[in-house]
C-alpha positions, 0 to 999 in steps of 0.5 A: 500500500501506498502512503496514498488515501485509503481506496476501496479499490486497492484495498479490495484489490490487496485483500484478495490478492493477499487471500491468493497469495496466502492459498498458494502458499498453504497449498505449497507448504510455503509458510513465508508466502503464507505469512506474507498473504495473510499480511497483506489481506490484512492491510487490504482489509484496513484500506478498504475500511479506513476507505468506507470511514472516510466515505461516510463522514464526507457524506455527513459533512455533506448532509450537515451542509447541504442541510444548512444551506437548505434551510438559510436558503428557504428562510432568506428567500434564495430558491437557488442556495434551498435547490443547491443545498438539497442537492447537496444534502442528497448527495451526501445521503447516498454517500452514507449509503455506499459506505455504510458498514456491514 
């Protein structure tokens, strides 16, 4: 892994590769490919968490702000800033629902 933000993507991809990688070296009788596959699904799978804990605060964040600008919006009169911010408060919705954890 790098020193990148956490992605679900290479974490999904690190932890089946980690799975593999640890399957072989149990078939194989190779403890080091074993220990070394083993090593890396665990990391794969704290990417991959690390990832989807992000996700989920940015859309809180999103949903706080969206509902903010809601609400300033209806209360000042300014449809445009009300329409942006239930966009944004959507967005940040669906983003909790793709990250929410299992």
């Amino acid at each position: 892994m790098s020193s990148q933000e956490p992605s679900k993507i290479s974490g999904q991809f690190h932890s089946v590769k980690g799975t593999a990688v640890e399957t072989i070296g149990d078939m194989a009788g190779l403890q080091s490919w074993s220990q070394s596959g083993k090593e890396e699904h665990v990391k794969g799978e704290g990417e991959y968490n690390a990832a989807q804990a992000k996700g989920y605060a940015e859309g809180v964040a999103d949903r706080v702000t969206g509902y903010k600008d809601s609400v300033v919006g209806a209360v000042t009169g300014d449809k445009a800033q009300q329409t942006a911010g239930n966009v944004k408060n959507e967005k940040g919705q669906t983003q909790q629902e793709i990250n929410k954890p299992a």
